[in-house]
C-alpha positions in Angstrom: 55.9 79.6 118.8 54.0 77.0 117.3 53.2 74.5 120.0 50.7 72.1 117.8 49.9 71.6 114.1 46.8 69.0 113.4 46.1 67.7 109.6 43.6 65.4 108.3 43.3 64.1 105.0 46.1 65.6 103.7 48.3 63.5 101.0 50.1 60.9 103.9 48.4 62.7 106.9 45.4 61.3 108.8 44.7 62.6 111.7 48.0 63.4 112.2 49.9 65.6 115.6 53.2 67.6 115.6 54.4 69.4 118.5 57.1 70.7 117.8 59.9 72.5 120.4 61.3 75.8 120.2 64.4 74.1 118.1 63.3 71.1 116.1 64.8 68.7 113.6 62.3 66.8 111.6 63.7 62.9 110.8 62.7 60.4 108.5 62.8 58.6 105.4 62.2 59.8 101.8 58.3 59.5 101.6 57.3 59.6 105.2 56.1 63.4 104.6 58.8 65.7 106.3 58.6 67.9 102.3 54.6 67.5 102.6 54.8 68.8 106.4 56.5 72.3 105.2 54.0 72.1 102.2 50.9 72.4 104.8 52.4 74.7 106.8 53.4 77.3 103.3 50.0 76.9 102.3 48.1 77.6 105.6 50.5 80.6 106.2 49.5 82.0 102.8 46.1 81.1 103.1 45.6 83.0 106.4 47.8 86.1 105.5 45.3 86.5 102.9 47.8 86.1 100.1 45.7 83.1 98.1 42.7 81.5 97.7 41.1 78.2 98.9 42.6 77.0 95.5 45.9 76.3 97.4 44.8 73.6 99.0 44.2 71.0 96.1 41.7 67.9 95.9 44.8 65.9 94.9 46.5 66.4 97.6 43.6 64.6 99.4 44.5 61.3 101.3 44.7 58.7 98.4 42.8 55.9 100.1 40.3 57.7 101.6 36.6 59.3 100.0 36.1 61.9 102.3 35.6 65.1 100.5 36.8 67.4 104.0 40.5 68.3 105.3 41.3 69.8 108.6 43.8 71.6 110.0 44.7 73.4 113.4 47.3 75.5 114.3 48.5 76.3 118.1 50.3 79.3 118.2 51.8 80.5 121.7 52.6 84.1 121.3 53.9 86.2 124.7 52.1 83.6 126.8 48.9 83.8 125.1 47.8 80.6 123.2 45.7 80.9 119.8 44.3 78.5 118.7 43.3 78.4 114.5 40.7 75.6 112.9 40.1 75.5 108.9 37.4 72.8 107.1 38.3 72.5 103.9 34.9 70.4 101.6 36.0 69.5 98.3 33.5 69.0 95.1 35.2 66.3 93.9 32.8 66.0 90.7 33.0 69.7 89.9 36.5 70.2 91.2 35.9 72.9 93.7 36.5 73.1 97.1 35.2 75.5 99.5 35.7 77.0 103.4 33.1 75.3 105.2 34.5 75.8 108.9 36.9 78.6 110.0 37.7 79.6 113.6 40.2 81.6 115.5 40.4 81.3 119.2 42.0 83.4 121.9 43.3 81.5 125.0 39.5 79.1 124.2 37.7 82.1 123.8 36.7 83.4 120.3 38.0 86.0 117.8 36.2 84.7 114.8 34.3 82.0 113.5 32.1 81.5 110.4 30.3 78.3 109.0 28.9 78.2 105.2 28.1 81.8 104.3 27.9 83.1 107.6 30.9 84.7 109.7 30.5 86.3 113.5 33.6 88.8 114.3 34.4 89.1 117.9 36.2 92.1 119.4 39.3 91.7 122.1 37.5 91.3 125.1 35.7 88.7 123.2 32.3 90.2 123.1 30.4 89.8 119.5 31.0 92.1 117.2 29.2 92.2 113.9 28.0 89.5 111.8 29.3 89.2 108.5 28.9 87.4 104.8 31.3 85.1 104.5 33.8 84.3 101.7 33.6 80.6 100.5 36.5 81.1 98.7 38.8 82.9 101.2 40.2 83.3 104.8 37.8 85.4 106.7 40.7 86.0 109.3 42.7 86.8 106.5 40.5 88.8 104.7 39.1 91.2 107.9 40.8 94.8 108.7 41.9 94.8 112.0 40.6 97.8 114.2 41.2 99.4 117.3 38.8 96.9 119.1 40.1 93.4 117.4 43.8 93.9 117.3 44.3 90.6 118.9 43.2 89.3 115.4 45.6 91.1 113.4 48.6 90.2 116.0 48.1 86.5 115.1 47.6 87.1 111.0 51.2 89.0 111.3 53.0 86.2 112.9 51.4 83.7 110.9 52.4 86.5 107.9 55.9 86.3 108.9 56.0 83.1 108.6 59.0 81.7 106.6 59.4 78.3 105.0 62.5 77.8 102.8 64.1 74.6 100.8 67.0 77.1 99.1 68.3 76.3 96.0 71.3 78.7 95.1 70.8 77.7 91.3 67.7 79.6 91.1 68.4 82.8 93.5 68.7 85.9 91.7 71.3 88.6 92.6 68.8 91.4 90.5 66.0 93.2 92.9 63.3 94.6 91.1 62.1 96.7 94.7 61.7 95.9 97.9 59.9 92.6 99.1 59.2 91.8 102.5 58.5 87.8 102.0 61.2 85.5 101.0 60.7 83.1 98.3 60.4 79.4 99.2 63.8 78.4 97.1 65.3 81.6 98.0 65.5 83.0 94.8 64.5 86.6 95.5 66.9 86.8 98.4 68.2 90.5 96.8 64.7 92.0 96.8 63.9 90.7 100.2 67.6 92.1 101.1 66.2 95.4 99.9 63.5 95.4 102.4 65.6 94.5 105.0 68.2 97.7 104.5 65.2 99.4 104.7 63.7 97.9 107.5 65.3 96.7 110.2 69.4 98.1 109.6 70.8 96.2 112.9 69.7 93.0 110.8 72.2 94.2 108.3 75.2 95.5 110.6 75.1 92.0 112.8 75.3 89.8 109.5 77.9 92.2 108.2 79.9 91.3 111.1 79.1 87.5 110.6 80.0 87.4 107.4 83.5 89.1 107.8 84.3 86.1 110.4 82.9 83.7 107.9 84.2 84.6 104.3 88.1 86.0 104.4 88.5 89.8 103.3 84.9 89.7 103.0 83.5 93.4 103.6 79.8 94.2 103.0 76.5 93.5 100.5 75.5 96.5 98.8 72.8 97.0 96.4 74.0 99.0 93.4 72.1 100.3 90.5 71.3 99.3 87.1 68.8 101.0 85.3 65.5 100.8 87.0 66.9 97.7 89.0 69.4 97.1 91.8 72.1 94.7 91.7 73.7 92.5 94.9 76.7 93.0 95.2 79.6 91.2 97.2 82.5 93.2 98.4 85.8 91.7 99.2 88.9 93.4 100.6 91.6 93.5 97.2 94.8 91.3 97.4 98.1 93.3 99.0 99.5 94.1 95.2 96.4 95.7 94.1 94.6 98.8 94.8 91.5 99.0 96.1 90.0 101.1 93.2 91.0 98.0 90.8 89.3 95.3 92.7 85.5 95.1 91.7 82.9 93.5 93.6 81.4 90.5 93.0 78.2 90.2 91.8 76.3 87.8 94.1 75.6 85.0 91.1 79.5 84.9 91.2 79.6 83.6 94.4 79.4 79.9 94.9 76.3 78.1 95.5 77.7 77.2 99.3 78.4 81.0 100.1 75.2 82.2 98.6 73.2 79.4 101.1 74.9 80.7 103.7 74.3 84.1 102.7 70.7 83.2 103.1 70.9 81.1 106.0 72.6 83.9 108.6 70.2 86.5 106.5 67.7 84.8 108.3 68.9 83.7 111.7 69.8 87.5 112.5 66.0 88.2 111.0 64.5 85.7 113.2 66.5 87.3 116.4 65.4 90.4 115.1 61.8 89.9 114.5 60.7 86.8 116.5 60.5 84.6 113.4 59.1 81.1 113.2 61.5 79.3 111.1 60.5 75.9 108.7 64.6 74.8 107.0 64.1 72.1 104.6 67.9 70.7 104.4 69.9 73.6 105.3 72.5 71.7 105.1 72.6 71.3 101.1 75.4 72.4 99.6 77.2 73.4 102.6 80.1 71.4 104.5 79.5 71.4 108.2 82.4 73.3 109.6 80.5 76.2 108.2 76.9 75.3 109.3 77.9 74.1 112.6 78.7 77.6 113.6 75.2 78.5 112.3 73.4 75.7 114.6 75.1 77.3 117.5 73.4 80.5 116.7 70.5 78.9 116.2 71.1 76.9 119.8 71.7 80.1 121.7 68.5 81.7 120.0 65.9 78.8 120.8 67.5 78.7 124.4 66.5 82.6 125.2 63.6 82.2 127.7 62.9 86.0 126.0 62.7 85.6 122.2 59.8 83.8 120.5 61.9 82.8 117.8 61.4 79.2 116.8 63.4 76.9 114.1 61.9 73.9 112.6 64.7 71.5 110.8 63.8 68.6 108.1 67.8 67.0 107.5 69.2 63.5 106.6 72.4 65.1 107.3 74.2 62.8 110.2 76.6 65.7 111.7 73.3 67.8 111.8 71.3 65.0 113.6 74.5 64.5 115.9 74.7 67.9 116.7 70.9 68.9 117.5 71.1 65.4 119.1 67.9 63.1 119.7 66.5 65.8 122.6 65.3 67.7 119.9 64.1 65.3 117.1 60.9 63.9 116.2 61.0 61.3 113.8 58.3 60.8 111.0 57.7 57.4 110.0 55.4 55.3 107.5 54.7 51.7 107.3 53.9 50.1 103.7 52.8 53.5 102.4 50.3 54.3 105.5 49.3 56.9 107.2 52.2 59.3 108.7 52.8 59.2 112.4 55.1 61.0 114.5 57.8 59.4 117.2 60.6 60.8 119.6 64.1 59.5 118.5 65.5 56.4 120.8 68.8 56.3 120.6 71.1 52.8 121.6 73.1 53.1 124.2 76.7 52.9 122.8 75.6 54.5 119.2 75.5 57.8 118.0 71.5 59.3 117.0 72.8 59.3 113.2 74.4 55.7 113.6 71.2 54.7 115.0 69.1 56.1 112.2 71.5 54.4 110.1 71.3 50.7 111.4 67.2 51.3 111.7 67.4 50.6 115.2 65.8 54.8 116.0 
């Protein structure tokens, strides 16, 4: 679970905190930097899987009226009661448009795992005594980069949570019903939801009965999700039970870009709950709520509810929403509200509710 993320310099973010809670919903106006939160944390997951470059991380998305040339960021990441604890430096060469790693740093429970500075990188093993001293990449994540052997598996244990990572703003207009093979991380929009379905047939086939289950009690005569073939490609496919007067041999499936954009959202949406039961998942939603009415998402909060609540799963659900049902439901417990005065620096605030109003009436009124 992530416990604490730190940012400095970054677009509205000065020395800024958030510490978030097993279930989270993320308040606040347009512009006070709840998309730009879910932005650092895409870029640092990718960054640290190994997946990009210290390209991601942009000179303009440095703090507009400031001139220093560095960004940090720190992660907290409990995991099984162990606390990790993950520092990046990021200089920027302004004149020649480059930026660089200058600082990186991975500790376990205080004690190291990895650190390097410049062009110089010391590897530590699990008990924490050094291991070898390396070159280091200017341009990439040494934790990232690293093979993780018998003696530093601590390392790798952290890079695969980070890894799994998922951060999602779904649009249904761009998800694709066509896999072109099997793909383990799902696209920020959503819109290779069929090849990441594909990898999680293959992979974990409880995720796949449960949400076959769900979906039968969520979409009438609804039966399964199959991927058929087309050629060198697979096709999602939406089964429904034919009406009474017709036989079931005359009743094709849908294909999934037939479906409406609310059923393929919350497709998606119970796609990933029973994946983040399944495999511990930290969870960043971006308006979850788009395109869906909330008699069908309330059902999915309550999942999510139950899962956050488990003392045993490390499952964790992060929530940005203006929606005022969602902010009634999750209740002000549970929110943290971002906030920006005149175009400042972001801060971070529980929600204060008045006594007599609901948390979404008092948003409303600007009372929170």
């Amino acid at each position: 679970m992530l416990t604490r993320l730190y940012i400095d310099n970054y677009r509205s973010f000065v020395n800024f905190e958030f510490r978030p809670g097993p279930l989270c919903l993320v308040l606040g106006e347009n512009g006070a930097g709840k998309s730009s939160l879910f932005d650092v944390m895409e870029c640092l997951r990718d960054f640290i899987s190994g997946d990009v470059s210290i390209k991601i991380f942009n000179s303009n998305t440095l703090t507009r009226w400031q001139s220093r040339p560095q960004q940090s960021f720190e992660i907290e990441l409990s995991v099984h009661g162990d606390v990790y604890t993950y520092k990046l430096l990021v200089e920027h060469n302004l004149q020649l448009g480059l930026r660089r790693v200058q600082q990186e740093s991975l500790f376990l429970n205080e004690k190291p795992l990895y650190t390097s500075q410049g062009a110089k990188a010391q590897l530590y093993r699990d008990d924490h005594s050094k291991g070898p001293e390396i070159p280091a990449d200017w341009s990439r994540s040494g934790v990232g980069f690293l093979h993780a052997g018998t003696d530093n598996t601590r390392l790798g244990k952290f890079r695969e949570v980070i890894k799994r990572m998922t951060i999602v703003g779904l649009n249904p207009m761009t998800m694709s019903g066509t896999s072109d093979g099997a793909c383990t991380k799902l696209g920020h929009h959503g819109d290779n939801f069929a090849s990441w379905y594909q990898a999680m047939m293959l992979e974990s086939p409880i995720v796949v009965s449960n949400l076959t289950v769900a979906l039968r009690e969520l979409f009438p005569q609804f039966s399964e999700l199959s991927l058929l073939e087309s050629g060198d490609k697979r096709v999602l496919k939406a089964r429904f039970s034919p009406p009474h007067n017709m036989k079931k041999s005359e009743y094709k499936p849908y294909s999934f870009n037939e479906l409406s954009d609310g059923q393929r959202c919350l497709i998606v949406l119970y796609t990933l709950f029973y994946v983040a039961k399944e495999k511990s998942l930290l969870l960043f939603l971006d308006e979850p709520d788009n395109y869906v009415a909330m008699r069908e998402i309330q059902p999915w909060l309550a999942l999510l509810e139950e899962l956050c609540g488990d003392t045993d799963s490390e499952a964790q659900v992060v929530i940005a929403s203006h929606n005022s049902e969602v902010v009634n439901y999750l209740d002000a417990s549970r929110s943290i509200v971002l906030e920006r005065h005149d175009g400042w620096a972001t801060r971070t605030k529980p929600l204060s509710v008045v006594d007599g109003l609901s948390p979404a009436e008092t948003l409303a009124r600007g009372w929170e």
